[in-house]
N, CA, C and O atoms as CSV, one atom per row, in Angstrom:
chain,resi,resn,atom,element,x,y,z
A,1,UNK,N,N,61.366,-24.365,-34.360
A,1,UNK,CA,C,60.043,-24.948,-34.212
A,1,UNK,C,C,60.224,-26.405,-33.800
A,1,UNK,O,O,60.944,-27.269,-34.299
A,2,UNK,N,N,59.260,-26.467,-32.603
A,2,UNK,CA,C,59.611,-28.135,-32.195
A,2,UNK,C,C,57.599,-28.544,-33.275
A,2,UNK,O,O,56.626,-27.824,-33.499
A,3,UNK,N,N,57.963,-30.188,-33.637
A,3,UNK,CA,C,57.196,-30.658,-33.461
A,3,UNK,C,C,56.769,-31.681,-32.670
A,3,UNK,O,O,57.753,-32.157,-32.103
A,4,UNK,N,N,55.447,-32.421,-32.267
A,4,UNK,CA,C,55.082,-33.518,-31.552
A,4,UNK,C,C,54.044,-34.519,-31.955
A,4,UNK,O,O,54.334,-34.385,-33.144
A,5,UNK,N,N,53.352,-35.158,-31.978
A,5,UNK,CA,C,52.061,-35.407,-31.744
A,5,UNK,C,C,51.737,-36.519,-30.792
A,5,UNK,O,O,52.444,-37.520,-30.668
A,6,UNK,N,N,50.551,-36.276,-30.077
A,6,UNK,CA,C,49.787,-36.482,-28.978
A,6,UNK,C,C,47.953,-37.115,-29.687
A,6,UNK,O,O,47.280,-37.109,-30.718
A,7,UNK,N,N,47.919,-37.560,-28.307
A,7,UNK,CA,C,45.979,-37.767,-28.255
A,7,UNK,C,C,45.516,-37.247,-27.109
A,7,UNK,O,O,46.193,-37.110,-26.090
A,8,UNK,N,N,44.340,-36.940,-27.241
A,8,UNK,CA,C,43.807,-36.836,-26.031
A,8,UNK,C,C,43.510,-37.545,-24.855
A,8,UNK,O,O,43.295,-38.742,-25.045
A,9,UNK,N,N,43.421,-37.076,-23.464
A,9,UNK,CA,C,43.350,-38.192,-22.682
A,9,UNK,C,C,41.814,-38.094,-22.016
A,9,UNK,O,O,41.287,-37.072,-21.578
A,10,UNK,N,N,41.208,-39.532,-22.065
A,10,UNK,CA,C,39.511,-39.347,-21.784
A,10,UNK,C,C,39.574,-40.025,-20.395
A,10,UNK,O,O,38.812,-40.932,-20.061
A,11,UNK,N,N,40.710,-39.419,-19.488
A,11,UNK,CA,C,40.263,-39.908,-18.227
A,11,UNK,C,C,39.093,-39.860,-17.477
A,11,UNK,O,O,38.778,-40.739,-16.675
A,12,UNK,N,N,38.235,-38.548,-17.783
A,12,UNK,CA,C,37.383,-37.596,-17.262
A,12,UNK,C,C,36.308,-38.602,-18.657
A,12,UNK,O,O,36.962,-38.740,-19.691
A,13,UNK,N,N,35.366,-39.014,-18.697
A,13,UNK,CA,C,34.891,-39.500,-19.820
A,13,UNK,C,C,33.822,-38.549,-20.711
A,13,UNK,O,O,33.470,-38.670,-21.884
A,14,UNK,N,N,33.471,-37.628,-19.764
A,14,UNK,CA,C,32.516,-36.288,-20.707
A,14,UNK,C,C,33.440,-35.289,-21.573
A,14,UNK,O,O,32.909,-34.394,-22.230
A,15,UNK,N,N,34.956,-35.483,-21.553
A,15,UNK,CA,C,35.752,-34.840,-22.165
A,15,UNK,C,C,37.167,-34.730,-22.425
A,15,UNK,O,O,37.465,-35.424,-21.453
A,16,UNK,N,N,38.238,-34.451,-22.901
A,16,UNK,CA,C,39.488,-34.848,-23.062
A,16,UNK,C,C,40.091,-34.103,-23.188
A,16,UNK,O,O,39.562,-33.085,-23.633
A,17,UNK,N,N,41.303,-34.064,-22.957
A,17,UNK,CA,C,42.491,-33.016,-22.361
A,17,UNK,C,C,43.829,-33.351,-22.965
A,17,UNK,O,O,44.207,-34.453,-23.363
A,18,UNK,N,N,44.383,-32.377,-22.964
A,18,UNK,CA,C,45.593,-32.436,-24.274
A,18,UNK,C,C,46.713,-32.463,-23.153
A,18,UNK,O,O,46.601,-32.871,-21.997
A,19,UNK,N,N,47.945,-31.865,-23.857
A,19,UNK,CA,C,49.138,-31.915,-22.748
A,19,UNK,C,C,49.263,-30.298,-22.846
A,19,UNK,O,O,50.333,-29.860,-22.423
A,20,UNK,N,N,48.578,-29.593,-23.210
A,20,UNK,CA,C,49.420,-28.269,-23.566
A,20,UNK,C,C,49.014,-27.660,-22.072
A,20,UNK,O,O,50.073,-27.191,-21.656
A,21,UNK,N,N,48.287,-27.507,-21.361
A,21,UNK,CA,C,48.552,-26.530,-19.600
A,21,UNK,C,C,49.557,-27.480,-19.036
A,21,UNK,O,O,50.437,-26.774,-18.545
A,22,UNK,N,N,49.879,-28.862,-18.853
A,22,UNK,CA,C,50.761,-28.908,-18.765
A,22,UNK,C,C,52.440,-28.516,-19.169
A,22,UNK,O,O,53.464,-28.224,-18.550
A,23,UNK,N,N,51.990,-28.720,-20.687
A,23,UNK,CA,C,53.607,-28.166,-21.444
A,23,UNK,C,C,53.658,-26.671,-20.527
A,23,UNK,O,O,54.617,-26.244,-19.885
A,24,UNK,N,N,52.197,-25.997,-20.711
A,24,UNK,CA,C,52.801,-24.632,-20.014
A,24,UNK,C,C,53.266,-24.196,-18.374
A,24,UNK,O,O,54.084,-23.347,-18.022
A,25,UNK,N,N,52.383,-25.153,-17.507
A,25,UNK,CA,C,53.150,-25.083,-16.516
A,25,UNK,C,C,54.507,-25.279,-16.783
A,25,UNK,O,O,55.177,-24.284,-16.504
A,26,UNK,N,N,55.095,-26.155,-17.196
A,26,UNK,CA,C,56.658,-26.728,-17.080
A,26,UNK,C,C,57.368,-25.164,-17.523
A,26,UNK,O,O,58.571,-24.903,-17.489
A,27,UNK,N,N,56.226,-24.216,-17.949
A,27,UNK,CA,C,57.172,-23.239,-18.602
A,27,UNK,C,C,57.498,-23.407,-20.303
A,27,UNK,O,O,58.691,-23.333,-20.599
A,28,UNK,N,N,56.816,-23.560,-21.086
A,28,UNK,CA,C,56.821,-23.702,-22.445
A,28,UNK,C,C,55.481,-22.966,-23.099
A,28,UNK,O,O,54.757,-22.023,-22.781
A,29,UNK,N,N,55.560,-23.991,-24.265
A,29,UNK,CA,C,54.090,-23.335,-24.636
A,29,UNK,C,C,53.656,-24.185,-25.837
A,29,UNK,O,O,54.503,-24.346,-26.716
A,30,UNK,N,N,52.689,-24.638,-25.962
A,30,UNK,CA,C,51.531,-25.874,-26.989
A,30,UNK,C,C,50.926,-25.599,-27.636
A,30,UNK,O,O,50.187,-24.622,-27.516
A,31,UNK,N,N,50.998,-26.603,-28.934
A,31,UNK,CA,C,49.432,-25.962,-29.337
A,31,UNK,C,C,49.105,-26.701,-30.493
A,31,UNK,O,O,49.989,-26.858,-31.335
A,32,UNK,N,N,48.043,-27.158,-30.667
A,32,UNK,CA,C,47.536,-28.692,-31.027
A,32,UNK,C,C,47.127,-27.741,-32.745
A,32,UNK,O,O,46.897,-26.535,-32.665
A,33,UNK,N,N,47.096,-28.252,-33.772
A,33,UNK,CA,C,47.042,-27.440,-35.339
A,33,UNK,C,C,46.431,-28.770,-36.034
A,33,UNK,O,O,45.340,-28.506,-36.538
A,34,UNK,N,N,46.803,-30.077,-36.203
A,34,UNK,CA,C,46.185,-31.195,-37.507
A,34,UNK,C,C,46.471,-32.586,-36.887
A,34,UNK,O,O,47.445,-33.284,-36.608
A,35,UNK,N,N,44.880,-32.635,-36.801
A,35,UNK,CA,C,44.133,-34.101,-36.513
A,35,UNK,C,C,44.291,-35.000,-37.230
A,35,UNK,O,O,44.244,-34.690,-38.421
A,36,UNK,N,N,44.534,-36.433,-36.930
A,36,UNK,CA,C,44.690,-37.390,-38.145
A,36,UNK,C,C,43.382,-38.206,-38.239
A,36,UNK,O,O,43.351,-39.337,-38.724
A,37,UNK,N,N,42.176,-37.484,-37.688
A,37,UNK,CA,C,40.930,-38.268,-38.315
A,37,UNK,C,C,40.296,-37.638,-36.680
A,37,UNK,O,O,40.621,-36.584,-36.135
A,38,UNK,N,N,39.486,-38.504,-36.267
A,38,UNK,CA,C,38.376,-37.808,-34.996
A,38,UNK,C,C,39.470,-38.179,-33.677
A,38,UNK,O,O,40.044,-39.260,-33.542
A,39,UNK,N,N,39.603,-36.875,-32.669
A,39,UNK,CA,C,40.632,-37.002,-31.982
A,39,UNK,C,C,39.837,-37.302,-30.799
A,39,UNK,O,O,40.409,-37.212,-29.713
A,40,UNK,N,N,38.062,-37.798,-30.845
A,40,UNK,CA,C,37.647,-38.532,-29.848
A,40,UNK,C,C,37.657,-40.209,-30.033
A,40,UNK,O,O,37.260,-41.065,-29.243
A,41,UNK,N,N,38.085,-40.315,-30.985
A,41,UNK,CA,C,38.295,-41.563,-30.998
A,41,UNK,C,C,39.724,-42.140,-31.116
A,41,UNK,O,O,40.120,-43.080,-31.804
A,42,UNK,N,N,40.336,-41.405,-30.341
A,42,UNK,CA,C,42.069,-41.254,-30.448
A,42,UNK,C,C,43.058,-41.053,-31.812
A,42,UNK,O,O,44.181,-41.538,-31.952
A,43,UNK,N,N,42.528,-40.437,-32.508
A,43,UNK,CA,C,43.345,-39.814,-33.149
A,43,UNK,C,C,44.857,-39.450,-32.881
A,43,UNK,O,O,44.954,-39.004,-31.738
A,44,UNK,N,N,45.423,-39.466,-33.185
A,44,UNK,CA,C,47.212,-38.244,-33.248
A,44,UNK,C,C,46.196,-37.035,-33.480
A,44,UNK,O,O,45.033,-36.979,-33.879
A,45,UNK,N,N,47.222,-36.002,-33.020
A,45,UNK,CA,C,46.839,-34.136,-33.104
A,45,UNK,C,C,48.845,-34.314,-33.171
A,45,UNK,O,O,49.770,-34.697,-32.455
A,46,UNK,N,N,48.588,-33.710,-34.612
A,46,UNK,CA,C,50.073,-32.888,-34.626
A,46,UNK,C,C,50.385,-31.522,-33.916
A,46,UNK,O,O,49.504,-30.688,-33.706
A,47,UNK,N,N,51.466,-31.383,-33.626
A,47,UNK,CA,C,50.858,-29.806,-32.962
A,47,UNK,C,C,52.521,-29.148,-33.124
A,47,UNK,O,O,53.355,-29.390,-33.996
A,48,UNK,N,N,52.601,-28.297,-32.000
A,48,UNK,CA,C,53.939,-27.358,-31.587
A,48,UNK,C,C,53.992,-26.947,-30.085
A,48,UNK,O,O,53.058,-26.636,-29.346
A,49,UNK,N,N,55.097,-27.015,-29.870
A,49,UNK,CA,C,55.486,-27.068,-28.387
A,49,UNK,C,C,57.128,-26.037,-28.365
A,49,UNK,O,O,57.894,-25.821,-29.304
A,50,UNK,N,N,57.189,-25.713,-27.342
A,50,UNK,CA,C,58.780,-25.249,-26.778
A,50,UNK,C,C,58.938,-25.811,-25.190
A,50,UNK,O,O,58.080,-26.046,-24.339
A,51,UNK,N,N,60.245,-25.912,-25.168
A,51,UNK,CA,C,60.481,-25.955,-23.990
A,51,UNK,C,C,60.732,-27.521,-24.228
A,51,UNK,O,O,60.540,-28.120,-25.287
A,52,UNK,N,N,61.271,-28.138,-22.846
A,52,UNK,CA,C,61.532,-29.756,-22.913
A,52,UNK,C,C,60.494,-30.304,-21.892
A,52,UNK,O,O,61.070,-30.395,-20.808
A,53,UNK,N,N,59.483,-30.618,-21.817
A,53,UNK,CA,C,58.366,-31.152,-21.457
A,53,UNK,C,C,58.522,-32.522,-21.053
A,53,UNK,O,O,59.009,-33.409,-21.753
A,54,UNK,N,N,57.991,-32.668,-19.650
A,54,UNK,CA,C,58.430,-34.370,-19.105
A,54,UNK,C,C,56.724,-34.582,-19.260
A,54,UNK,O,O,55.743,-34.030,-19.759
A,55,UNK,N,N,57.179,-36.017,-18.312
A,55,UNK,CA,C,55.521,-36.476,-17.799
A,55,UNK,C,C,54.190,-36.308,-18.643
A,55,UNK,O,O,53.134,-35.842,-18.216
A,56,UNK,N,N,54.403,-36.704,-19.724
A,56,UNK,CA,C,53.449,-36.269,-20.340
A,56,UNK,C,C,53.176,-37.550,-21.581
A,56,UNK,O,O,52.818,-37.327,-22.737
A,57,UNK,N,N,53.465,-38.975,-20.950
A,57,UNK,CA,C,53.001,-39.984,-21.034
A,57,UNK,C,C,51.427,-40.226,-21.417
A,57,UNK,O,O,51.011,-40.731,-22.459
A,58,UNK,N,N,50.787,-39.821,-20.501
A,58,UNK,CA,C,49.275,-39.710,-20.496
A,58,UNK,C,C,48.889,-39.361,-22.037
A,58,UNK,O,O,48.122,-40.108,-22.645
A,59,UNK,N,N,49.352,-38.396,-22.549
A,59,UNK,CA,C,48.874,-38.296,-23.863
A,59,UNK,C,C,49.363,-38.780,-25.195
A,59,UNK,O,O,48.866,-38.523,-26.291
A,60,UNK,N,N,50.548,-39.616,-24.901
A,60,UNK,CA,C,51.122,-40.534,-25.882
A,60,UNK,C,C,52.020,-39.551,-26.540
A,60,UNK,O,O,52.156,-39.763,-27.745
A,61,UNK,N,N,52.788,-38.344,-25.980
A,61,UNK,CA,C,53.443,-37.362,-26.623
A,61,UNK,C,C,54.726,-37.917,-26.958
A,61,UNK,O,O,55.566,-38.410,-26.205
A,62,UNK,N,N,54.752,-37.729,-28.467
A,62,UNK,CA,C,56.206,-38.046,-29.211
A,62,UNK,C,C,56.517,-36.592,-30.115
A,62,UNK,O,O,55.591,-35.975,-30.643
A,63,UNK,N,N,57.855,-36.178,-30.202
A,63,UNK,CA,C,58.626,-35.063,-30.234
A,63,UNK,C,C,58.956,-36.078,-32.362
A,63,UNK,O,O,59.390,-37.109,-32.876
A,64,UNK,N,N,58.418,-34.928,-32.653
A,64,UNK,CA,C,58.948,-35.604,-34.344
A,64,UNK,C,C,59.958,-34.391,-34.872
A,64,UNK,O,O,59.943,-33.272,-34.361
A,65,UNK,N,N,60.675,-34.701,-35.766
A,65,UNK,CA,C,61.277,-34.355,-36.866
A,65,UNK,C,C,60.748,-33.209,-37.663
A,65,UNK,O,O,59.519,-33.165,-37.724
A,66,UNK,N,N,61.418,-32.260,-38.296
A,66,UNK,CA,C,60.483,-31.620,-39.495
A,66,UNK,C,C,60.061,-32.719,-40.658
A,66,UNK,O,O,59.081,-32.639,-41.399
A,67,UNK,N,N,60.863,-33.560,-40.628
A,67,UNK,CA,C,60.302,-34.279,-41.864
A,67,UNK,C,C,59.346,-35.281,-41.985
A,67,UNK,O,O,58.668,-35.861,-42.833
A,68,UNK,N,N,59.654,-35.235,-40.331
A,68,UNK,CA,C,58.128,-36.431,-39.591
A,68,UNK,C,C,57.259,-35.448,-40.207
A,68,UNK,O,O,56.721,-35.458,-41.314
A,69,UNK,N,N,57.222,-34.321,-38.965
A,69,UNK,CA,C,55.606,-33.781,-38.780
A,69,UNK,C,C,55.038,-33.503,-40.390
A,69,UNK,O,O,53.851,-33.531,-40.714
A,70,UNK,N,N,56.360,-33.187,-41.438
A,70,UNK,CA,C,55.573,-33.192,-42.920
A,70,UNK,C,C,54.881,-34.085,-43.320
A,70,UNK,O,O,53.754,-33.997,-43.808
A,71,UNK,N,N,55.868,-35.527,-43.037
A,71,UNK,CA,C,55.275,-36.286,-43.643
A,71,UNK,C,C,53.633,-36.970,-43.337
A,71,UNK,O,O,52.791,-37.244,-44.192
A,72,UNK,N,N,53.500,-37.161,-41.525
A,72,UNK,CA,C,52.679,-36.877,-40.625
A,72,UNK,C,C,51.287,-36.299,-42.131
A,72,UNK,O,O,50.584,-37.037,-42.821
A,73,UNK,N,N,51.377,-34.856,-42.134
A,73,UNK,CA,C,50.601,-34.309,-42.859
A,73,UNK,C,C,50.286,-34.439,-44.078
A,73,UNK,O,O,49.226,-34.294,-44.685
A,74,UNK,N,N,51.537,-34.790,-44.441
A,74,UNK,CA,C,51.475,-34.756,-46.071
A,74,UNK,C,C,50.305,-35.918,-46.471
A,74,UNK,O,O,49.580,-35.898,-47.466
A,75,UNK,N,N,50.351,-37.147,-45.172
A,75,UNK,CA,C,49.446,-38.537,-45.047
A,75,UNK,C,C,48.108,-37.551,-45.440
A,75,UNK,O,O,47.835,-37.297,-46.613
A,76,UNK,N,N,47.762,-37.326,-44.938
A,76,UNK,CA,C,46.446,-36.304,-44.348
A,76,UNK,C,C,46.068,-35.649,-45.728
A,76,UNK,O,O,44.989,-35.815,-46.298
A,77,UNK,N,N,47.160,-34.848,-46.200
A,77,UNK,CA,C,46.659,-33.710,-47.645
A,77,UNK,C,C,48.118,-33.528,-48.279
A,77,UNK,O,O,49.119,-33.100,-47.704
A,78,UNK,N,N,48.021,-33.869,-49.334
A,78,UNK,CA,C,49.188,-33.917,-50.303
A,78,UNK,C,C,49.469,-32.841,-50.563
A,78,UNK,O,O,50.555,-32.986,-51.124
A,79,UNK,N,N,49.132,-31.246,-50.548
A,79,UNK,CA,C,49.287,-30.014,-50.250
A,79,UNK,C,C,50.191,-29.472,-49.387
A,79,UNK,O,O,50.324,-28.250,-49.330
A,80,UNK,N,N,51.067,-30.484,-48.457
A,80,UNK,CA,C,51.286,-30.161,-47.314
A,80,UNK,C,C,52.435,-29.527,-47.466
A,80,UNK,O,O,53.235,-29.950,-48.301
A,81,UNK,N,N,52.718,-28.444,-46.719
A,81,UNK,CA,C,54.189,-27.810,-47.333
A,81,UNK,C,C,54.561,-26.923,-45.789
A,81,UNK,O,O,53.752,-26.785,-44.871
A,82,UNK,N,N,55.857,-26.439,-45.801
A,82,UNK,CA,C,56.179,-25.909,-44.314
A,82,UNK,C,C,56.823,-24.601,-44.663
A,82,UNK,O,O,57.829,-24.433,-45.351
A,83,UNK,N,N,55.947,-23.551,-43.974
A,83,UNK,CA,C,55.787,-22.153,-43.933
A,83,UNK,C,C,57.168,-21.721,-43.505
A,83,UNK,O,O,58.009,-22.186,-42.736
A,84,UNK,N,N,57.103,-20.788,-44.192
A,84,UNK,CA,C,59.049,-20.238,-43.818
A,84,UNK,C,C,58.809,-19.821,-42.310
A,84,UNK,O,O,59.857,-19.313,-41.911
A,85,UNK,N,N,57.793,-19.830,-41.251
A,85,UNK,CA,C,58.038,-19.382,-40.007
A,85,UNK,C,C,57.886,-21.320,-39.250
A,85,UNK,O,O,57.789,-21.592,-38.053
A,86,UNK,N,N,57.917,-22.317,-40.404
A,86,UNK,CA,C,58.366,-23.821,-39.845
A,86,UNK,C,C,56.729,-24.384,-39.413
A,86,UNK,O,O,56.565,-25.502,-38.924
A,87,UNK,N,N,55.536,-23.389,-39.690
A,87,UNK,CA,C,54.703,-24.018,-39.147
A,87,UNK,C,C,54.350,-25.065,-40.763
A,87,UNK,O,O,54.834,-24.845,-41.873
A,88,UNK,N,N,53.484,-26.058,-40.425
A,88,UNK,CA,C,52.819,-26.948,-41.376
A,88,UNK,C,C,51.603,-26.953,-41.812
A,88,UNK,O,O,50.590,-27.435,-41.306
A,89,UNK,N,N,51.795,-26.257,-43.004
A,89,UNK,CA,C,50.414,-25.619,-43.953
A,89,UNK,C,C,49.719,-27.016,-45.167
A,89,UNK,O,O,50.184,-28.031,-45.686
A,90,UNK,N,N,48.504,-26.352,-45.168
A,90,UNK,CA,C,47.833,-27.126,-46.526
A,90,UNK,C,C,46.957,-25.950,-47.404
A,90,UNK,O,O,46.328,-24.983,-46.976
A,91,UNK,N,N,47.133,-26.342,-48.567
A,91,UNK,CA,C,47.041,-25.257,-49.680
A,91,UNK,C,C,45.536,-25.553,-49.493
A,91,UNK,O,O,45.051,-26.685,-49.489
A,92,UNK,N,N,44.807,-24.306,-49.328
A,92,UNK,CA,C,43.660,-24.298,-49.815
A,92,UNK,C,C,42.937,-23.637,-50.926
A,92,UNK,O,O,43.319,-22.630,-51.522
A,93,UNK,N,N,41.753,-24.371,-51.161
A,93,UNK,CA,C,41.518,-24.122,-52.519
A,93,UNK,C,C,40.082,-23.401,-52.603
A,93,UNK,O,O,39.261,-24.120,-52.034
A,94,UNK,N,N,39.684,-22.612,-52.948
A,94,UNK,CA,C,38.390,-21.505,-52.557
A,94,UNK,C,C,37.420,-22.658,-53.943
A,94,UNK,O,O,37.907,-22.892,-55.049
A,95,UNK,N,N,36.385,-23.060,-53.586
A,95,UNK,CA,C,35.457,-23.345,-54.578
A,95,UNK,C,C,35.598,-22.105,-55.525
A,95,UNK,O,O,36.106,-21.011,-55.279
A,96,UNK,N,N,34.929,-22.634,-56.839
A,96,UNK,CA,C,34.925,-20.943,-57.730
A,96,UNK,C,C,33.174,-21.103,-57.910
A,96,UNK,O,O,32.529,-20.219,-58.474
């Protein structure tokens, strides 16, 4: 499991665009999972990616660590724990 996180890019100003059709052209594959607050107001989006992905500046994409992207989350919800398939979970709790 790779991690990353990115923002969106509001070149277009009615809306914003991630890096992931890019990651997939290059031949990989993306995918945006935990916001660090409103990702229209540039937020980080933690996410998951494969493949080695260039050019992709535009969205401020940095390649983290497992212990980044935990910690990344853990900021977010102290629940934060990493699923034996490496993705990054938060315990939820059902009202009773």
């Amino acid at each position: 499991m790779k991690y990353a996180t990115w923002t969106l890019n509001f070149t277009d100003p009615d809306y914003g665009t991630g890096p992931e059709p890019v990651i997939v052209s290059q031949g990989g594959t993306a995918e945006g999972s935990i916001p660090d607050g409103d990702v229209t107001e540039g937020a980080e989006i933690l996410g998951y990616f494969t493949g080695e992905p260039t050019g992709l500046d535009a969205w401020s994409f940095t390649e983290l660590t497992q212990d980044e992207a935990l910690a990344f989350v853990t900021a977010i919800d102290n629940t934060a724990y990493v699923a034996d398939d490496g993705r990054i979970n938060v315990e939820i709790v059902e009202p009773e």
